[in-house]
Every structure is written in C-alpha cells, then in structure tokens.
C-alpha positions as semicolon CSV with decimal commas, in nm:
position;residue;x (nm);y (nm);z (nm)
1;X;9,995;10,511;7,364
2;X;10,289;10,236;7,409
3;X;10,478;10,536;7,621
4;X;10,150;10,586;7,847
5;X;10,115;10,204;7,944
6;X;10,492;10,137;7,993
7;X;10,490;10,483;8,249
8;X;10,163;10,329;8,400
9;X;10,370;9,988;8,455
10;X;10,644;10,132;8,595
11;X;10,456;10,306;8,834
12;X;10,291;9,986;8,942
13;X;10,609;9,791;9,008
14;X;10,760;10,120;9,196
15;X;10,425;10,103;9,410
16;X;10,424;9,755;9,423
17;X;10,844;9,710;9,560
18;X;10,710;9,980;9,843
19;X;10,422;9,710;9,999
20;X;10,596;9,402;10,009
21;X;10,461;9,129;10,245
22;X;10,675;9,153;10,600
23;X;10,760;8,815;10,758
24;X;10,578;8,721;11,087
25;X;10,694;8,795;11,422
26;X;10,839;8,504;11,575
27;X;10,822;8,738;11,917
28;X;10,487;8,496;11,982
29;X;10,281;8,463;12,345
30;X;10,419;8,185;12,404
31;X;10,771;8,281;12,382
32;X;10,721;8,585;12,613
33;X;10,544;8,293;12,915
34;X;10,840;8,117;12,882
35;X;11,085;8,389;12,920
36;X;10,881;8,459;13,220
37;X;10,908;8,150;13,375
38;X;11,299;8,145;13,254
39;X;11,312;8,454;13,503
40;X;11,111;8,335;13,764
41;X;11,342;7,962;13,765
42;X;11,656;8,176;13,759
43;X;11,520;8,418;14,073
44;X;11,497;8,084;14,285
45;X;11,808;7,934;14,167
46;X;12,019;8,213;14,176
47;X;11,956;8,284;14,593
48;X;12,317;8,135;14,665
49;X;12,242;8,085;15,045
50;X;11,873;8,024;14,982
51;X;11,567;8,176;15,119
52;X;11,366;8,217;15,425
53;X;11,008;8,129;15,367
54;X;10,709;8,275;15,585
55;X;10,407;8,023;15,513
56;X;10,059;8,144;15,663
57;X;9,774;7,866;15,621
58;X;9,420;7,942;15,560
59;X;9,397;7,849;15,928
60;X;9,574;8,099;16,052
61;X;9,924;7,916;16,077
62;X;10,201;8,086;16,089
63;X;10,548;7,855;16,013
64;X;10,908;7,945;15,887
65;X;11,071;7,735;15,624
66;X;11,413;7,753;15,440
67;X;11,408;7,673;15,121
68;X;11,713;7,608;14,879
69;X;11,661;7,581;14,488
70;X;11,929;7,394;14,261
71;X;11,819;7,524;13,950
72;X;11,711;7,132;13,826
73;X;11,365;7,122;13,951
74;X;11,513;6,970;14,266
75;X;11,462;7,181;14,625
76;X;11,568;7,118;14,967
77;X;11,355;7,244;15,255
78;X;11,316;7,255;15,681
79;X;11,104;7,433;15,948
80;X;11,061;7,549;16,249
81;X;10,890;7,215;16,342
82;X;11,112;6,936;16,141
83;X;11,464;7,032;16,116
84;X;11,567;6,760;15,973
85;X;11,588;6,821;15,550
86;X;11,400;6,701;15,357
87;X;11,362;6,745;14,937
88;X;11,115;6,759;14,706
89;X;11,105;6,832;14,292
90;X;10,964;7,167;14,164
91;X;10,870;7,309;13,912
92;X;10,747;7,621;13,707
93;X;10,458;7,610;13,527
94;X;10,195;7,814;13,327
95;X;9,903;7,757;13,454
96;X;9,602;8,039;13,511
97;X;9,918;8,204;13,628
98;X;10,265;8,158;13,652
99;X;10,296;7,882;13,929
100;X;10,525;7,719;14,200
101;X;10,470;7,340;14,203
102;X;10,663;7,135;14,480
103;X;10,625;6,807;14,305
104;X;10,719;6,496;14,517
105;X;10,592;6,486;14,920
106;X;10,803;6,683;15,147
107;X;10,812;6,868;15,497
108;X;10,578;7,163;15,322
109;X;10,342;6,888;15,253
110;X;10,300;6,765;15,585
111;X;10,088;7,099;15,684
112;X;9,831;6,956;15,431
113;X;9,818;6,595;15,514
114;X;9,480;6,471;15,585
115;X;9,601;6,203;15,855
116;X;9,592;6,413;16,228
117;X;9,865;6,150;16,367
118;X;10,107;6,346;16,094
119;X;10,116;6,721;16,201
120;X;9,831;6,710;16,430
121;X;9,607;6,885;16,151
122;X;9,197;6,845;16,100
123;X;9,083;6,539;15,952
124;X;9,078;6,585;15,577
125;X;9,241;6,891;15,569
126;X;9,529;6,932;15,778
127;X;9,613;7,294;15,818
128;X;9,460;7,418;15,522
129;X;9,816;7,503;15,404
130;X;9,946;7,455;15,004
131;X;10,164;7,278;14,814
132;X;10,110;7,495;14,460
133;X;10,157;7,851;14,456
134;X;10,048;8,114;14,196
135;X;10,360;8,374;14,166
136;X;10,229;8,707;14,282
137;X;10,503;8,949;14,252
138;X;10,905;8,865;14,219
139;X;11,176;9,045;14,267
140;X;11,559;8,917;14,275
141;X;11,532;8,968;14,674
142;X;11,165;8,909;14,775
143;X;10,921;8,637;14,601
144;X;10,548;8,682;14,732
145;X;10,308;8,396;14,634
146;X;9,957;8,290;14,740
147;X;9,789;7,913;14,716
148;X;9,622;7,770;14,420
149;X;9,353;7,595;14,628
150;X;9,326;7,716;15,025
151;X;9,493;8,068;14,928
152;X;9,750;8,036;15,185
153;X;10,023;8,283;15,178
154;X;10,423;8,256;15,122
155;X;10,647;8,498;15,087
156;X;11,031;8,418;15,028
157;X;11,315;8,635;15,145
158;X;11,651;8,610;14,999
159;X;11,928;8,538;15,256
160;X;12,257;8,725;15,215
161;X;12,448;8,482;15,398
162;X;12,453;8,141;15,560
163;X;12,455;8,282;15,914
164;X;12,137;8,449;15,790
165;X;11,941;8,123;15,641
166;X;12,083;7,986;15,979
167;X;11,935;8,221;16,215
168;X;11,608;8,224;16,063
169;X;11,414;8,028;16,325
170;X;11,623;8,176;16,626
171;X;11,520;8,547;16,507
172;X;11,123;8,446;16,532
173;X;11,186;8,280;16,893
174;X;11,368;8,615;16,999
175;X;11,112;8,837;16,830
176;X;10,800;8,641;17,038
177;X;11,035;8,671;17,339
178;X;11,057;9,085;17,313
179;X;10,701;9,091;17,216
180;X;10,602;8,866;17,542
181;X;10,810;9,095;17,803
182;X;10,504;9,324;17,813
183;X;10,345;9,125;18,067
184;X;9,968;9,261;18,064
185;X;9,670;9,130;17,904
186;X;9,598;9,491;17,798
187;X;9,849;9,687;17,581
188;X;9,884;10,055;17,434
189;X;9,986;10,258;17,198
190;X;9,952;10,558;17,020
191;X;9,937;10,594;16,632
192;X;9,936;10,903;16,502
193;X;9,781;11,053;16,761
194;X;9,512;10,725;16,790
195;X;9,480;10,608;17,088
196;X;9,496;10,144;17,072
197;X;9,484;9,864;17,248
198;X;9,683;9,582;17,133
199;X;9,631;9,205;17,165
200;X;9,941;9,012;17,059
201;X;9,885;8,652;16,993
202;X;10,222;8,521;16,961
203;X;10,080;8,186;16,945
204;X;9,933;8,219;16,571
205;X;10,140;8,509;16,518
206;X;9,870;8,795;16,467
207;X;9,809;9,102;16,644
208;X;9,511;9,281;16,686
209;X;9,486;9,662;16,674
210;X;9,139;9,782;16,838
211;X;8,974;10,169;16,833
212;X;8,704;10,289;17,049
213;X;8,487;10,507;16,829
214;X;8,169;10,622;17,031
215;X;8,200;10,347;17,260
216;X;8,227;10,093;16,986
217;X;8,502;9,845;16,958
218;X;8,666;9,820;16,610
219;X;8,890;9,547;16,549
220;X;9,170;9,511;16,255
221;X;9,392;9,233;16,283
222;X;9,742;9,138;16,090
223;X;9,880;8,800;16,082
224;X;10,306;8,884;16,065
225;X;10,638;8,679;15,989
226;X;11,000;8,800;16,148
227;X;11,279;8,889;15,929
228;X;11,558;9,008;16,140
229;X;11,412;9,291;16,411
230;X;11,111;9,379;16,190
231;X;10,752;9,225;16,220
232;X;10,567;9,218;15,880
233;X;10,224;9,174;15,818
234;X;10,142;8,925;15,547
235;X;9,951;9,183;15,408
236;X;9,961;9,543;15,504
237;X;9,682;9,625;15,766
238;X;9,492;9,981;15,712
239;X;9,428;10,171;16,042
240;X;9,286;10,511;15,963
241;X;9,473;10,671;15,690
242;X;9,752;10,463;15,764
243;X;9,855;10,088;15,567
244;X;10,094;9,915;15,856
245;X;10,322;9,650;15,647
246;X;10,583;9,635;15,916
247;X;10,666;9,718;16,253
248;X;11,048;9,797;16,220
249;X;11,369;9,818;16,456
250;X;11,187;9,594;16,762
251;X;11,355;9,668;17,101
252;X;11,271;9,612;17,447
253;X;11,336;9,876;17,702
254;X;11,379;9,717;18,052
255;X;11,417;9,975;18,221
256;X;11,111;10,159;18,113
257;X;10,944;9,839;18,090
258;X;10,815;9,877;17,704
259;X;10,881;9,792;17,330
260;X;11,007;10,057;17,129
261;X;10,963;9,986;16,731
262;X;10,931;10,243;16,411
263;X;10,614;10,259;16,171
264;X;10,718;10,487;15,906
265;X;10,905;10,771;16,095
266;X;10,682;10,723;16,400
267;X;10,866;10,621;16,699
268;X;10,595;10,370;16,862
269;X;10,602;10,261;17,215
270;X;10,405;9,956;17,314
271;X;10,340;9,992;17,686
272;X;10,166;9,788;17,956
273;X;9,842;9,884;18,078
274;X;9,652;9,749;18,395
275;X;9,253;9,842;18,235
276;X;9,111;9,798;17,923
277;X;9,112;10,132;17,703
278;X;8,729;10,143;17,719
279;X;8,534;9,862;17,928
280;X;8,209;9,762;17,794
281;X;7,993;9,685;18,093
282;X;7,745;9,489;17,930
283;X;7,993;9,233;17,785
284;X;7,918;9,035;18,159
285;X;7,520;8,990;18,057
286;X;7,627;8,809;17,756
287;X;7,865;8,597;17,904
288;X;7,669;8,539;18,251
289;X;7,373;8,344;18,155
290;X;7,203;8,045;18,383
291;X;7,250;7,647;18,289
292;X;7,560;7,744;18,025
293;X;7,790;7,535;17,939
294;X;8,149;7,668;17,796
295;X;8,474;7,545;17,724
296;X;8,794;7,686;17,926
297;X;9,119;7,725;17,787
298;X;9,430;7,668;18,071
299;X;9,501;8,018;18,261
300;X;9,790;8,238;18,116
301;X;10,013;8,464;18,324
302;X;10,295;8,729;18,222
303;X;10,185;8,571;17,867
304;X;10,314;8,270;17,982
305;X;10,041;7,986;17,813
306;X;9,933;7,757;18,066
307;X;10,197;7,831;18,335
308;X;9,990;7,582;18,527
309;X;10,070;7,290;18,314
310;X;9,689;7,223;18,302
311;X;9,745;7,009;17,979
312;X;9,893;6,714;18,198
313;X;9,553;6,664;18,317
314;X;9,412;6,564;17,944
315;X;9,744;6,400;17,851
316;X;9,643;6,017;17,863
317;X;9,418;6,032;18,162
318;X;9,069;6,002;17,931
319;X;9,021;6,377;17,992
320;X;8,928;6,552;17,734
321;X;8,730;6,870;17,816
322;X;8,747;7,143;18,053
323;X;8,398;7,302;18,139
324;X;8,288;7,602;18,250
325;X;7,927;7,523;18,354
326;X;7,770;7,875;18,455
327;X;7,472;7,879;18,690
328;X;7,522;7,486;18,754
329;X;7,329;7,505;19,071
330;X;7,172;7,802;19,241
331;X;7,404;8,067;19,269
332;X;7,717;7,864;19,180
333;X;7,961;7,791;18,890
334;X;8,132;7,451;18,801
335;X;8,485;7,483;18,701
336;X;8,550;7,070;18,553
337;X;8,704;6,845;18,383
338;X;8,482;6,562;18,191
339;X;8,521;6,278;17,902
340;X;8,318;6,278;17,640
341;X;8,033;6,519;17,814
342;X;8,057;6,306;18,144
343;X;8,188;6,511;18,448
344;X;8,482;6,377;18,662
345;X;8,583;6,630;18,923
346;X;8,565;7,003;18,935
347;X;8,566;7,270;19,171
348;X;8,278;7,492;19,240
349;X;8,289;7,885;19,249
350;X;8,020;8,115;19,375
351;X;7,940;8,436;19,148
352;X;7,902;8,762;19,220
353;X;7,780;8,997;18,918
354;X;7,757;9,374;18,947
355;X;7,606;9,497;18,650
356;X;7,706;9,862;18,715
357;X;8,100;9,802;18,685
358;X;8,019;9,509;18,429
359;X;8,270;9,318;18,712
360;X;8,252;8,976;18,780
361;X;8,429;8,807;19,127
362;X;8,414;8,474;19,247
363;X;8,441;8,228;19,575
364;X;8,556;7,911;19,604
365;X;8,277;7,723;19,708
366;X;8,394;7,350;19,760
367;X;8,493;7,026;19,558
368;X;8,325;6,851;19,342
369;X;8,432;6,468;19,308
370;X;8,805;6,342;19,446
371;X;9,069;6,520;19,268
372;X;9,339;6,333;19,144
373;X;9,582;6,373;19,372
374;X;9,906;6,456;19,144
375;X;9,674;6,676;18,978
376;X;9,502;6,866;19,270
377;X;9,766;7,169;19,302
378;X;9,667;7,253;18,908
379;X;9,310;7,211;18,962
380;X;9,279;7,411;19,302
381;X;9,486;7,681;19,141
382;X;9,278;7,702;18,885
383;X;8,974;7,793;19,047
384;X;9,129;8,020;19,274
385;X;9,245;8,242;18,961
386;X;8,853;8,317;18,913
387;X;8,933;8,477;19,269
388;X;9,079;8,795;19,210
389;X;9,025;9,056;19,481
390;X;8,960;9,281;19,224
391;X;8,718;9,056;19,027
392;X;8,778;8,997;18,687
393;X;8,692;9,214;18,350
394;X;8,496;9,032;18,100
395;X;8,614;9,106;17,743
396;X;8,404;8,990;17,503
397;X;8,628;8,852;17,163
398;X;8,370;8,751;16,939
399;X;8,052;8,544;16,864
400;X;8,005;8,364;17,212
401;X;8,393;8,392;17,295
402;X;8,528;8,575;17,572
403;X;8,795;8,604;17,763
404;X;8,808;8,698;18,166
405;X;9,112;8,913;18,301
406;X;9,201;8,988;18,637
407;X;9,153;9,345;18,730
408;X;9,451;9,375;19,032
409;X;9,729;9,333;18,752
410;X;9,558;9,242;18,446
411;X;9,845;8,987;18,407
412;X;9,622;8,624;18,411
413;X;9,371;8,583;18,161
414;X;9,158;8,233;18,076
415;X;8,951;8,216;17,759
416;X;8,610;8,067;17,739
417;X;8,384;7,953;17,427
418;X;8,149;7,725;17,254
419;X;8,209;7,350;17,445
C-alpha cells in the first residue's frame, strides 16, 4: 500500500514540474506605443536635409513649409509667405492617436491666429489651419498627417539634398507658371477615353475635373501640392474607374501650345479650348434676374488675376465693394463700386439676353457719378469687358455663383456671387 502512494506521489510532482507558473510578459501596451513613437521621433530626426511640407487648411489653403527636426523636441520651420525662420518645440505624443505637437508659437501657427492684422485670416479662426497633427501613415521618405481639430492636411516629403529643401518654393511658382500657359478659361482633356473640361485654380491650388453625362454637369475636384514636376492631390480624386493621386512628368509644349503630363501610363494632353464642352443654356435665367444685386470679382485674362489692377481702387480709398446690380433701371445693368452698401461711381451696361443660345452681350450705356480720375482707365475697361462681340457664356459654378466668359477667345473671365 506504501509502494502505491509513493508511485501516486511521484506522479504528482512529475505532473506538477510540467505546469509551472511562467513569468509575465514584460512585452506590455505600453511598451509597444512607445516604440512607436521612438520610430515616428527618429523618422523626423533622421531627414538630414529636412522635409518639404504641403499644408492644406480646412479653408482650402494651400501653403509650402520646410521643416527641419533636431531630434530634441526642437524644429525649425519657413514658407512660402515668411521666409524668414522661425522655431518652435515639438513633440510626440499618444494621444487618441499617435500625434505631432508643435509646442511653442511659430510661422505654422500664424495660419491659425485669430487676429486678421496677422495673416489676413477670419476673425476667430484664421485659416482654419492646425498646429497638432494625428500621424496617419509614415514611412522613412513620406509622413502624411491630418489635424486634430479643423482636419487640415500635411504631408511631409523627405528632401535628398539641400538644393532640394532649397528649391521647394521655386518648383510650386514654376509648376503654376506651366499650368497658367494654357491661356483659356475652358480646358480639355481626355481620360481614358472621357472626354473633360478642366478648371485650374492655381490660386487655392485645386483643379476641377467636370463630365457631361446626359447633359448634366458632374464636378470632382482635387486640391494638389508640387513636388518636383508632379502635381499631387492631397487625396487621390476618383473619376470613373480611375483614383488620380498625381499628375506626373508636367511639361509645356510651346509649340503645340499644350501641357503634356502622365496619369498612370496615359500620356495626357491638357489643351486650350475656345467653348465650353457642353453649354447649358439655361444657366443665363438663373443668373439674369431683375433688381439683383451681386458681387464682382476683378476681370482675369490669359489667367492673369486682375490684369487690370482693379484692387487699387479698394486699396485705402473707402471702397470696399464692387457691385453688379442687374436690372438697376429698365433695361440696364450697374457695374459699381460702393462703401458700405452706398454707391460711388459705376458705369452702366445695357443687356441683351437670348434665351435660345443661353448668350448674354452688353452696351456701354453711360457713367454713373465722376470717376476718379487715376482710376477711370480701370473702371472704363472694366465695363467694356462685358462687351464682347461675341457676348459672353454664362457658366454657372455653384449655389448663386457664376462666372461670365467671353465667347471670341474665351480668354477673360469675371466671377460674380452673393454681395
């Protein structure tokens, strides 16, 4: 019996040397965040020359930075509008994810500042831009974040050489330049096989890509940042089958007189075109209607945004509205310029509507007021833009926007909206 319970023991203690308690992993959650973080601080450091930043506010503002990190939480910055350098402290943090902080005030900052007299901003909001940035993907090359509060977008590109960080604002100016030798308000291409119209906006950086399905226009639109001769959209834009993230290998043909670019293996061509792809004739109803009152934008020509220097008329003179007043008397426009809703001068322009082109022309009537003399020439020239022999093609941009294109060339445009 002695023999059975000593076996029985020894099986026990055999059994029991088999499941002995393990210590715990010290491989803990929080040791795996901070060898994130570890990686994501070393990424920024590590960018010898530093990186070239592409910020896009939630208004639609485009802006290059450089950005240079040291490695101890200390980072120098510029832009395209302060090139003087300024620094701020950084850091990473965990927060709902892992997160860019720029610390101390800076010229990043300056896009949010609530003071207009800084940047030029809204009241109270600036541009909607950030200054803390959840990390969305990072790579030892790329680094792609988004803002914690406005969801404004950066993305970082490592620079492989000084020359590089130091031509990062010169490519963007060239870029706009290529893009702005096709002259015409209209533009074309063809995507596989797709006919579109493009509207290039080099002013907020954003092109528009618009279809004509069944008469209807469909509009998708990409904001984009320059890195060398490629054009990237902030986020890729979908256009059929087809997600656009970058137009690549930009050139200008002179002598054929349009941009050449890649998407994919297409060979594109970006041509000028003198009429709009389809022209809704209807658009003039909606803009034409008696006793309205609109806001003008200066004229553009060859792309060229107010080659009239129109803005010297609102620069300390009290002026501080243009005013399209449709149907201001009987059969006659007001093209003015007011303070505060209080007319000044302006020059009057008779209409003439055909309904079954959907064309609208113009004659100067007279003048309204006394111009001011150093500021006649602008004013006169002006009105006679509404004069086109050709009348002018009303293209109707969104909810009570439109803009009016002249139909000899197509190469003057003026935008009108709420006043």
């Amino acid at each position: 019996m002695k023999r059975i319970y000593f076996l029985l023991l020894t099986v026990i203690i055999c059994l029991s040397g088999c499941n002995k308690f393990e210590p715990t992993p010290v491989d803990t959650t929080d040791k795996r965040i901070n060898e994130t973080l570890d990686r994501y601080n070393s990424i920024l450091a590590d960018a010898e020359f530093g990186w070239k930043a592409y910020l896009l506010t939630n208004t639609d503002v485009a802006v290059d930075f450089t950005f240079k990190f040291d490695g101890k939480n200390r980072v120098s910055m510029n832009a395209e509008f302060d090139n003087q350098r300024s620094e701020s402290s950084y850091r990473v943090k965990a927060l709902q994810r892992p997160t860019l902080l720029f610390d101390t005030y800076s010229t990043l900052h300056k896009l949010s500042d609530p003071t207009p007299s800084v940047l030029g901003g809204a009241l109270g909001e600036g541009y909607a831009a950030d200054f803390e940035f959840a990390i969305v993907s990072a790579t030892t090359d790329k680094v792609v974040l988004e803002g914690t509060f406005n969801k404004s977008q950066l993305v970082l590109v490592k620079a492989k050489s000084q020359n590089e960080i130091d031509e990062t604002y010169n490519n963007t100016g060239t870029m706009l330049e290529k893009m702005a030798k096709v002259r015409t308000y209209f533009k074309r291409t063809v995507i596989n096989g797709g006919d579109y119209e493009l509207k290039i906006d080099n002013g907020n950086r954003k092109i528009d890509f618009i279809q004509y399905i069944d008469g209807v226009r469909k509009t998708t639109s990409g904001n984009f940042f320059v890195v060398d001769n490629d054009l990237n959209f902030f986020e890729p834009i979908v256009l059929g089958k087809d997600s656009l993230s970058s137009l690549d290998e930009i050139t200008y043909d002179a002598g054929a007189g349009y941009i050449k670019c890649k998407l994919g293996t297409q060979e594109l061509k970006i041509s000028e075109a003198n009429e709009p792809l389809f022209y809704d004739k209807t658009a003039v109803s909606r803009f034409w209607q008696a006793d309205r009152q609109l806001s003008f934008t200066p004229w553009v020509m060859d792309n060229v945004v107010d080659y009239l220097n129109d803005a010297s008329i609102t620069a300390g003179t009290g002026v501080n509205q243009r005013i399209a007043w449709l149907g201001y008397d009987e059969d006659l426009d007001l093209i003015a310029y007011g303070a505060n809703f209080s007319l000044r001068y302006g020059i009057g322009i008779t209409p003439t509507i055909d309904k079954s082109s959907g064309m609208l022309k113009y004659d100067v009537y007279g003048i309204l007021g006394t111009l001011p003399t150093v500021y006649r020439n602008i004013i006169i020239q002006t009105a006679l833009n509404f004069t086109d022999p050709k009348g002018l093609y009303v293209i109707e941009t969104g909810a009570n926007t439109f803009d009016l294109v002249t139909a000899t060339d197509a190469r003057r445009w003026i935008s009108l909206g709420p006043l």
